[in-house]
C-alpha positions in Angstrom: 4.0 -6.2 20.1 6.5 -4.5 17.7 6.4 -5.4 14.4 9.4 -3.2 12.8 11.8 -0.9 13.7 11.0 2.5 14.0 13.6 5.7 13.4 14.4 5.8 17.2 15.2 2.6 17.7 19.0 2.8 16.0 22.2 5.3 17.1 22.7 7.3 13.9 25.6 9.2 15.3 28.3 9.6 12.6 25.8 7.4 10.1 24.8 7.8 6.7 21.0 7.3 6.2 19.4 6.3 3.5 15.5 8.3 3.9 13.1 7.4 1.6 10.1 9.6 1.3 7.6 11.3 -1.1 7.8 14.3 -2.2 5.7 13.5 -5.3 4.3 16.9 -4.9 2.0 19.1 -7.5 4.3 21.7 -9.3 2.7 24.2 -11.8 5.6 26.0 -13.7 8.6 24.9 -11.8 6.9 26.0 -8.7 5.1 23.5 -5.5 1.4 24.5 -5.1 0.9 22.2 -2.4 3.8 21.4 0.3 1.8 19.0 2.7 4.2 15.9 2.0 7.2 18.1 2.6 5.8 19.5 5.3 4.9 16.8 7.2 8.5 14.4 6.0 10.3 16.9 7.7 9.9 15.5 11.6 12.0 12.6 10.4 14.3 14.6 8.6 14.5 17.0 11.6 15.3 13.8 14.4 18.4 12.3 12.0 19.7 15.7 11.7 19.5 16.2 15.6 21.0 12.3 15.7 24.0 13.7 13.6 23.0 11.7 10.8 24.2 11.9 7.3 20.9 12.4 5.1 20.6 10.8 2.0 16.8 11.5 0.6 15.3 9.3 -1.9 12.1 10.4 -3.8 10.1 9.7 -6.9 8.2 12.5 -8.9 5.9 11.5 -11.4 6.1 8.7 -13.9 9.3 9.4 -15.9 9.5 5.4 -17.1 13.3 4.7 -16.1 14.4 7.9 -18.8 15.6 11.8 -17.3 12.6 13.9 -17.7 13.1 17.7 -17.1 9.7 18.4 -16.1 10.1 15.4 -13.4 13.2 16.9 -11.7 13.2 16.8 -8.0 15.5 19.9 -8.4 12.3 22.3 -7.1 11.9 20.5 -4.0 15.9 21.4 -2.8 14.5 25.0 -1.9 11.5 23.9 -0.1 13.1 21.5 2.0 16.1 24.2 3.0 13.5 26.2 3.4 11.6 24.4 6.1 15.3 23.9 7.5 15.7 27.5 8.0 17.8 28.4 5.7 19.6 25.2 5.8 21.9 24.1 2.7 20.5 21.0 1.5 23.0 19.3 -1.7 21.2 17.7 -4.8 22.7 14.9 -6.3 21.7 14.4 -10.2 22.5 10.6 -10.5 22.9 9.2 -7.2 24.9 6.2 -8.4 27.3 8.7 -10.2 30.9 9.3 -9.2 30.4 12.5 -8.7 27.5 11.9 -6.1 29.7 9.5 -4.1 32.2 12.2 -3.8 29.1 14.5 -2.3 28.2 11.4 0.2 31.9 11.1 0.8 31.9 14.7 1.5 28.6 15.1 4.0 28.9 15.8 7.7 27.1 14.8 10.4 23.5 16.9 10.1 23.8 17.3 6.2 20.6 16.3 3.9 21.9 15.7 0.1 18.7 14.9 -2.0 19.0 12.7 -4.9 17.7 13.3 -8.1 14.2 11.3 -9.0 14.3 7.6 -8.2 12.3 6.4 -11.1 15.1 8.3 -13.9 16.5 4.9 -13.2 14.4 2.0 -15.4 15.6 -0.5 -11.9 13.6 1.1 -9.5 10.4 -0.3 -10.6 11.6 -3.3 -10.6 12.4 -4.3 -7.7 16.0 -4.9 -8.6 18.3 -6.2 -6.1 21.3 -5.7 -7.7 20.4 -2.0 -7.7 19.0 -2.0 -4.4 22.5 -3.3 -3.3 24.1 -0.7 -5.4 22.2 1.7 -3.2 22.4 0.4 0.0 26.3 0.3 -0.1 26.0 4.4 0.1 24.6 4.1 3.8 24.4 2.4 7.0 20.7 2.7 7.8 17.8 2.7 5.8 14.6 4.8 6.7 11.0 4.2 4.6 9.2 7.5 5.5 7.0 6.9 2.7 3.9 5.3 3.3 1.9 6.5 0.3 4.4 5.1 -1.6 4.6 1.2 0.4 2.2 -0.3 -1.6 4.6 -0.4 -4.2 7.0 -3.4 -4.7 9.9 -1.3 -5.9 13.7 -1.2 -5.6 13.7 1.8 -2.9 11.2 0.9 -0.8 11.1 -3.0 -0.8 14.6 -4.6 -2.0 16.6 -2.5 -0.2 15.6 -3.1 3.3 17.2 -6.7 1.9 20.6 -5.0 2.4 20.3 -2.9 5.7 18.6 -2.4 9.1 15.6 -0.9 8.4 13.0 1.2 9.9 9.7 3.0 10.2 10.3 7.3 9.9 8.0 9.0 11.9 5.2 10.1 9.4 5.4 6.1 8.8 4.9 5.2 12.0 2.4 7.8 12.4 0.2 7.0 9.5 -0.1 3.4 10.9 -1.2 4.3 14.3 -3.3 6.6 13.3 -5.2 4.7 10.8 -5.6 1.7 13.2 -6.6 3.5 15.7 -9.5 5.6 13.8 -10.7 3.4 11.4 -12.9 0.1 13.5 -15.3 -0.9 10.7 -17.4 -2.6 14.0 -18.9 1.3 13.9 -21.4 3.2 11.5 -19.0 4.1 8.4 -20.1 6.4 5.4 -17.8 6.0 3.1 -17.2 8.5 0.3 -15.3 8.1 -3.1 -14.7 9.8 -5.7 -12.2 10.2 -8.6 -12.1 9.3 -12.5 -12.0 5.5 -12.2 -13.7 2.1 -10.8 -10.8 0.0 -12.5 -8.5 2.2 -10.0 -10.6 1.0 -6.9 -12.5 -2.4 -7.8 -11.1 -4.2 -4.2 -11.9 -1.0 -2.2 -15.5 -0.7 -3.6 -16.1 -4.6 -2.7 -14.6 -3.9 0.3 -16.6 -1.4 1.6 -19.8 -2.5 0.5 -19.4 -5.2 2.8 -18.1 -3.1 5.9 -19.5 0.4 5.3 -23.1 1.1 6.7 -23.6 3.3 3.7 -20.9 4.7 0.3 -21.2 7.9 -1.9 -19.8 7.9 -5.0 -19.0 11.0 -6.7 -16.6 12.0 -10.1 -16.6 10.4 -13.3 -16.8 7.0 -11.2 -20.6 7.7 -10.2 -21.1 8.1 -14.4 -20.2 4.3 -15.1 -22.4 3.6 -12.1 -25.4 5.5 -13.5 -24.8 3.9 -17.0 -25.1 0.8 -15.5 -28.3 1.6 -13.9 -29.7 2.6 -17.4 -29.2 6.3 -17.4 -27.8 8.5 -20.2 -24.4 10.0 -19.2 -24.7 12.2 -22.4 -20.7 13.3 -23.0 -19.6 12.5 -20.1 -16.7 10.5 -19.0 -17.2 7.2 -17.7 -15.0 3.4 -17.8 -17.6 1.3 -20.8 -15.6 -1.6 -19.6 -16.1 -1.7 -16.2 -20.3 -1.4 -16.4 -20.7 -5.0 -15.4 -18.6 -4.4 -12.5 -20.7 -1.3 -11.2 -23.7 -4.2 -11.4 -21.6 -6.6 -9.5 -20.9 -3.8 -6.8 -24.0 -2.5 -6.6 -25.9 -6.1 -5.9 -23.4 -6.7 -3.6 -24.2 -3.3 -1.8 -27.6 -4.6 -1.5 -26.7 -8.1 0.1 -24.6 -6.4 2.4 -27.1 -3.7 3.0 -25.0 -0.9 2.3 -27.2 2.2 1.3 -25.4 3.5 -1.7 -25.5 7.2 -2.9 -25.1 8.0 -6.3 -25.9 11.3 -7.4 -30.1 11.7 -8.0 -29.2 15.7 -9.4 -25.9 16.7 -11.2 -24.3 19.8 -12.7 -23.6 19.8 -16.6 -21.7 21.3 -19.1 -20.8 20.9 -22.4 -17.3 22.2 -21.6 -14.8 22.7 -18.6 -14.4 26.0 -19.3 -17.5 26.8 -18.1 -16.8 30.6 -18.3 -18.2 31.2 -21.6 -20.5 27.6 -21.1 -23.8 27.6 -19.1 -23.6 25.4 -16.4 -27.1 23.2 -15.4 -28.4 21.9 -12.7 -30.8 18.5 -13.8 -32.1 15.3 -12.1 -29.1 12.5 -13.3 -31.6 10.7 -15.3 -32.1 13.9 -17.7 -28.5 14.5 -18.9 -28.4 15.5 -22.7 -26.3 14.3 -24.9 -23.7 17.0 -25.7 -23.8 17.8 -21.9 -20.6 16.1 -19.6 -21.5 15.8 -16.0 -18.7 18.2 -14.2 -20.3 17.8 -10.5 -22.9 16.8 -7.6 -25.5 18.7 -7.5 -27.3 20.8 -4.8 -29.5 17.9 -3.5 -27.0 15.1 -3.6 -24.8 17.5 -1.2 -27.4 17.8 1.0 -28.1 14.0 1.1 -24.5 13.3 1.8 -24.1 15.8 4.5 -27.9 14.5 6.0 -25.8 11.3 5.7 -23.1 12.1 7.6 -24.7 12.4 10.9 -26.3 8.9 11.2 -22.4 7.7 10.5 -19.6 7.4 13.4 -16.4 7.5 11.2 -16.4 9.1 7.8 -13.7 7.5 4.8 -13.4 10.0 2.2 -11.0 9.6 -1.4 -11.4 11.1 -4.1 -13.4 14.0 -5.6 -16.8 14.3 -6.1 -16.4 16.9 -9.3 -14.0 18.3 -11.6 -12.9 20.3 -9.0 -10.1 22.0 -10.4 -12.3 23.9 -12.6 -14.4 25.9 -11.1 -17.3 26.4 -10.6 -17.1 22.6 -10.4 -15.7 22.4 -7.2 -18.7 23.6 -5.5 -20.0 19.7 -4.7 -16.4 18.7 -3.1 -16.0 22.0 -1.1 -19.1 21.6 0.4 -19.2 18.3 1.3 -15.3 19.2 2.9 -16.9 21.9 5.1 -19.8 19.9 6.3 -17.3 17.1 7.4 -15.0 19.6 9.1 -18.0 21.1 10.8 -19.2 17.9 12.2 -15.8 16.6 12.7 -14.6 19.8 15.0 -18.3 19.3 16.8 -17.1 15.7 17.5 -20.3 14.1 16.1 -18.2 12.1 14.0 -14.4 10.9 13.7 -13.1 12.1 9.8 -10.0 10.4 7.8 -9.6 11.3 4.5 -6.5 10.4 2.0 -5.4 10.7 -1.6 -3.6 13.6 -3.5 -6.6 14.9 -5.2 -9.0 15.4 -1.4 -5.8 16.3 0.2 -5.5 19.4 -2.1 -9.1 20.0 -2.1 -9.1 20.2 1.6 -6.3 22.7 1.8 -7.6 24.8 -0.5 -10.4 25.3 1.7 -8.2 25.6 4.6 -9.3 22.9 6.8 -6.6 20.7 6.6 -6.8 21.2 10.5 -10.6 19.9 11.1 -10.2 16.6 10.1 -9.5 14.1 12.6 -6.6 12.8 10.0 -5.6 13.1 6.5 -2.8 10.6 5.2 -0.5 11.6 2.9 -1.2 8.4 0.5 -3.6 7.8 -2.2 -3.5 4.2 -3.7 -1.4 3.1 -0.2 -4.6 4.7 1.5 -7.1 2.9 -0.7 -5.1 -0.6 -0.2 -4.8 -0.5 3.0 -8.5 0.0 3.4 -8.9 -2.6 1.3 -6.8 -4.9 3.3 -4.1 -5.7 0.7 -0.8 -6.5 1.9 1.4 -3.9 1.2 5.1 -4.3 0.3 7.0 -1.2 1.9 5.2 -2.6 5.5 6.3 -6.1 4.5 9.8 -5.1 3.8 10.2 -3.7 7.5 8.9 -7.0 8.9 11.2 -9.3 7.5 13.9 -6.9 8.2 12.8 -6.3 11.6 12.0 -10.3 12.1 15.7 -10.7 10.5 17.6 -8.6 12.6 16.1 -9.6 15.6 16.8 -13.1 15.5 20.4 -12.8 14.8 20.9 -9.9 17.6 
């Protein structure tokens, strides 16, 4: 049973679209060092260009707070995206509310992408404002939400807008959806891994998958407040004091639920990132000293976790499992990333891993391909494993319930 609209179902001939995506992208010195969400926003791009659509793209970068922040400028991605259009010329828009931009919009023919500058320079867009969803929405005739890593977010350009226009699912939408409820059946085996900085990030997707996962990892600075809450010095390291109690709760919940958690039994240490002039050590977690930060899993916990993966059906993976930006401290996340890849192309297990952070660790060990998915969202991914309702999906409902009653 349909629950929205999708791209294809509306006649965009002659129409101006209003596409919201995310090209939220990593940039290092005004230049994009990984161009998966581009790369895969461009289908929908590429279908209302061949529907003689007028393209207006919406995108956030960063977290500017409602003020123009150079270093936030969606100015880089113009390039990228005429790039991928063969040469195309794609028009930027600085304010997209400005009179000059309406002149642009005014101006665009059918198969013309204008990108606006960052969403979020305005203060209303993370406020769900109608009045400057409405504002918006009087620039177009359609509105797409290509953006699912951005739809757990109750904001003016993915929520209040659909208020104002027929509204559908792009295709990476639509795609992330399917494919996510179609892999993920928590009636199999699941090993879930996670990783990253912070419980407080990922309290109701730890709860949830203690309950529905046959067995969890936890890696990052998130397995240090774990260990300090099962009595263990954590020496330098980075870890959330406040959320201890919560990595008890957890963890006895894990055991009613019987869910086998792995938290790292050897680590790698440091006393500084930069481990190039630091030695690096390899110790049991419960001997950690104190000047010493742990930076990664160590050999044994990588072999438990990949021991772990075949007794599991469908593998979850977010987040890190080091500081794996530094080397040598990506060793633990690579790894794991191989073994997963290995088993997944083998088909002993079905793989789906999301969020910014394992999306660029996959990449840069070139297996982007070996996975069985990878979705382009980090805290959308995480809520909708957690089974929160998400606004952006919401949005399209109503609309879709809307316009369907009074067609």
């Amino acid at each position: 049973m349909q629950e929205f609209y999708t791209v294809k179902d509306f006649d965009y001939s002659g129409k101006t679209v209003i596409l919201r995506t995310d090209f939220n992208v990593p940039i290092v010195k005004g230049k994009i060092t990984d161009q998966s969400r581009i790369t895969r926003s461009m289908a929908t791009i590429k279908y209302l260009i061949e529907h003689k659509a007028k393209v207006i793209v919406l995108s956030h970068f960063g977290r500017p707070k409602g003020k123009f922040n150079h270093d936030m400028s969606l100015a880089p991605i113009v390039d990228a995206v005429s790039a991928h259009l063969k040469g195309k010329e794609v028009q930027f828009a600085y304010d997209i509310l400005s009179s000059k931009a309406k002149k642009q919009i005014a101006s665009l023919k059918p198969g013309d992408v204008l990108i606006a500058e960052n969403i979020r320079f305005h203060p209303e867009e993370e406020t769900n404002s109608k009045d400057f969803a409405k504002q918006i929405a009087n620039l177009g005739d359609y509105y797409i939400n290509d953006a699912f890593s951005c739809s757990h977010r109750a904001h003016t350009s993915i929520d209040a807008i659909t208020e104002f226009l027929p509204s559908a699912a792009g295709l990476l939408h639509e795609e992330e959806l399917t494919s996510l409820n179609k892999l993920i059946d928590y009636n199999k085996k699941i090993f879930a891994i996670t990783g990253g900085a912070k419980i407080s990030s990922k309290i109701s997707l730890l709860r949830q998958l203690v309950t529905k996962a046959s067995s969890l990892a936890i890696g990052g600075a998130m397995a240090n407040t774990f260990l300090k809450a099962k009595g263990f010095n954590v020496g330098s390291s980075l870890y959330e004091p406040d959320q201890i109690n919560t990595a008890k709760e957890i963890l006895n919940l894990a055991i009613e639920s019987k869910c086998k958690i792995i938290l790292p039994f050897d680590v790698i240490t440091s006393k500084n990132l930069n481990a190039i002039n630091q030695k690096c050590r390899v110790v049991d977690g419960n001997k950690v000293l104190n000047k010493e930060m742990i930076l990664d899993i160590g050999p044994q916990t990588i072999i438990e976790i990949t021991n772990n993966l075949l007794e599991s059906q469908i593998v979850i993976w977010n987040g890190p499992l080091g500081a794996f930006e530094h080397r040598p401290f990506d060793v633990g996340t690579a790894a794991v990333s191989r073994s997963i890849a290995k088993f997944t192309q083998q088909k002993k297990i079905i793989s789906v891993a999301g969020g910014g952070d394992v999306v660029s660790a996959i990449n840069q060990s070139g297996l982007e391909d070996s996975f069985s998915y990878i979705s382009t969202g980090g805290g959308a991914f995480l809520e909708w494993l957690a089974g929160e309702r998400m606004p952006g999906i919401l949005a399209l409902k109503k609309n879709y319930e809307k316009n369907r009653l009074s067609n």
